[in-house]
N, C-alpha and C positions, 0 to 999 in steps of 0.2 A: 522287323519284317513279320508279315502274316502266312504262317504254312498248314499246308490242308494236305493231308491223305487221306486220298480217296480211295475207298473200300469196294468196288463194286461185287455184289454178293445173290448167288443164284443158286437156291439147294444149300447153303452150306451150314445147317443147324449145327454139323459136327463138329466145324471147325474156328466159326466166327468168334466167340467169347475169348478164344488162345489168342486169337488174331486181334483183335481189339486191345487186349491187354500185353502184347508186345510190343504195340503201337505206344501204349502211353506208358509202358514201362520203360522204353528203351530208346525213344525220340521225342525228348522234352524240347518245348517248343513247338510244336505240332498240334495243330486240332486234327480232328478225323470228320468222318461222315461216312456211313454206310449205306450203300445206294442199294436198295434191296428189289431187285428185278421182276418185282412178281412170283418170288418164291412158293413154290407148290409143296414142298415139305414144310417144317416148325420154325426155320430162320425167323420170319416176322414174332411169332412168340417168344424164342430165347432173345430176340431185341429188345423187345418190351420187357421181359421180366426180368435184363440186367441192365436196363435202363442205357442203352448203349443208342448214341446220337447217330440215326437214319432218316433216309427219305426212301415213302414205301411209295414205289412205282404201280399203279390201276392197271397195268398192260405189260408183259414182257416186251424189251424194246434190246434185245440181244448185251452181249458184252459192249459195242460200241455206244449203242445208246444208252446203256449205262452210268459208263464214261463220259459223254459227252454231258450228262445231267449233273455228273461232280462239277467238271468244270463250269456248266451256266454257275452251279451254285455257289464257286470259287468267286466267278465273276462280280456276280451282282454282289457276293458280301467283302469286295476287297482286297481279295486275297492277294499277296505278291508271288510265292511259289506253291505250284503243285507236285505231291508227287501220287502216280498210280500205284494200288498196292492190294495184291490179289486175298480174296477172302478163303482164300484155300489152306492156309498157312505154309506155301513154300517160299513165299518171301520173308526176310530178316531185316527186323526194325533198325538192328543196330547200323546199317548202314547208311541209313536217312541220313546225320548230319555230315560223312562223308560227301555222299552228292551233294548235297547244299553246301557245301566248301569247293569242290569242282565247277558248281555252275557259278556262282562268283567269283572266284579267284582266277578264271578262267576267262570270265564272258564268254560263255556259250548258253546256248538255249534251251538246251535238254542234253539230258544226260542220264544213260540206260545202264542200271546195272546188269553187265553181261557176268555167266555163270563160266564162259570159254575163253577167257583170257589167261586166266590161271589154270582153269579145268580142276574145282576141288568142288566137292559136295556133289547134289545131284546132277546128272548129266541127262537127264530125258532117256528114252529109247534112243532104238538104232535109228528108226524109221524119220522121229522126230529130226534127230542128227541130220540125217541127210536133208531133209528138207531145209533145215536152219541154215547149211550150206548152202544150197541150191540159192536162198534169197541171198545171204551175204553176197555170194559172186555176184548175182542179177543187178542189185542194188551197185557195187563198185562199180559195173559196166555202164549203167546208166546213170548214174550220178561223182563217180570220180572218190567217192567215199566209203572206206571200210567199215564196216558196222558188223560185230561179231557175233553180236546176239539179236536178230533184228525183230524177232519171237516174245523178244524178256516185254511182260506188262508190268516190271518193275522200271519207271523213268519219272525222274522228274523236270518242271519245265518253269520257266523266267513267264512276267508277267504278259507279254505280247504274246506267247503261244496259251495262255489262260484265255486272253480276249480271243485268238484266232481258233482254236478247240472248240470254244461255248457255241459257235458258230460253224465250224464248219468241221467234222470229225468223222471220220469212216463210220458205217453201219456194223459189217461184218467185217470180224478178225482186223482188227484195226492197224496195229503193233508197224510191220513192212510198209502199210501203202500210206499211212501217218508219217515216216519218216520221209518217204522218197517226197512228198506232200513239202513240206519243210525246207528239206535239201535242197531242193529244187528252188523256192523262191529265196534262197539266200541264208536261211537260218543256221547255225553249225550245232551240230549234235557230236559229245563226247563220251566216252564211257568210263566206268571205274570197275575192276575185278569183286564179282558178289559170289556166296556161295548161297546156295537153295535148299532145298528140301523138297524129299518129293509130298506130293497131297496127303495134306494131315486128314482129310478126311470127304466124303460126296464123293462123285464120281464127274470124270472127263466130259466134258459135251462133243470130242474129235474123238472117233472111232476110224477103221481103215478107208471106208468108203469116203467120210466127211475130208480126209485128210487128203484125198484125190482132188476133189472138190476145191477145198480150200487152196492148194498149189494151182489148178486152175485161175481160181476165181481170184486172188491177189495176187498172181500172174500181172494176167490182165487188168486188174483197177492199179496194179505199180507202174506199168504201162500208161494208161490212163494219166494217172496224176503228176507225171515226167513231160509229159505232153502239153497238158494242161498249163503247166509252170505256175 
């Protein structure tokens, strides 16, 4: 099998090179690619000067569009499983061939590691907390399905959500309305217990105001894509 983690990376001169080198320290089997979003700080320079395998985006095209650029690039080159894996360094490589034992061993189609199943390592804020609540219930109401962490951009996913992603993938904040997206037309999504870390380094792009916003705004497009089927 062919596996790709995808690095989507914005600002993160601080933290990328740790981030790359967990990756291929600690989930053999794996290629990478780092999707670099039009970085306005030195990320594109510490890429190049540690020779670390990226694709440098001409335009900011947000986290989803990001995302969705790993995936065309999973597509067209083969790939059988993806997993997303933030350039921040609060995700843990060691967990990679866990999920990939779940998503086979299982037959499911993705499979998110949540940080609240066990509840060890970072736990976000309060504020964050509540909100991650607020969607698990929304999502079980509307979909029949528990999802404990609906937030974590730690997931990996089977070859049919690689061709369905490359093509059709949230803009903004992707993570909730990408599942319910899924759920909806039949897919099943599993979890495994991860622990995190908080930001090794950059800063947050969700401030208090944004975070209004976003419960809004994937509100509505979970809404949406329930609808849709």
């Amino acid at each position: 099998m062919k596996n790709l983690v995808i690095i989507p990376a914005f600002n993160e001169e601080d933290s990328i090179v740790d981030t790359v080198k967990d990756v291929v320290d600690h989930a053999k089997g794996f290629d990478y690619i780092v999707i670099n979003d039009c970085s306005t700080d030195n990320t594109r320079k510490v890429l190049r000067k540690n020779n670390i395998n990226y694709v440098d985006l001409p335009v900011n095209l947000g986290i989803g569009g990001a995302v969705q650029t790993g995936y065309r690039y999973a597509y067209y080159h083969g790939y059988d499983t993806v997993v997303q894996f933030d350039g921040d360094g609060q995700h843990d490589a060691k967990y990679l061939n866990a999920m990939l034992d779940e998503l086979n061993k299982h037959e499911v189609n993705m499979v998110i590691g949540s940080r609240f199943i066990e509840k060890k390592g970072f736990q976000s804020n309060s504020v964050r907390r509540a909100g991650i609540t607020y969607f698990t219930r929304l999502i079980k109401i509307l979909t029949r399905t528990r999802i404990t962490d609906p937030t974590s951009g730690l997931r990996m996913v089977d070859d049919k959500l690689i061709k369905y992603f490359a093509f059709h993938y949230p803009s903004d904040y992707p993570e909730p309305e990408s599942a319910v997206s899924i759920l909806t037309k039949g897919w099943k999504i599993a979890e495994i217990p991860v622990e995190m870390r908080a930001r090794q380094g950059g800063k947050s792009s969700i401030n208090f105001k944004k975070s209004i916003y976003y419960m809004i705004k994937v509100s509505i497009a979970i809404f949406i894509a329930r609808v849709r089927g």
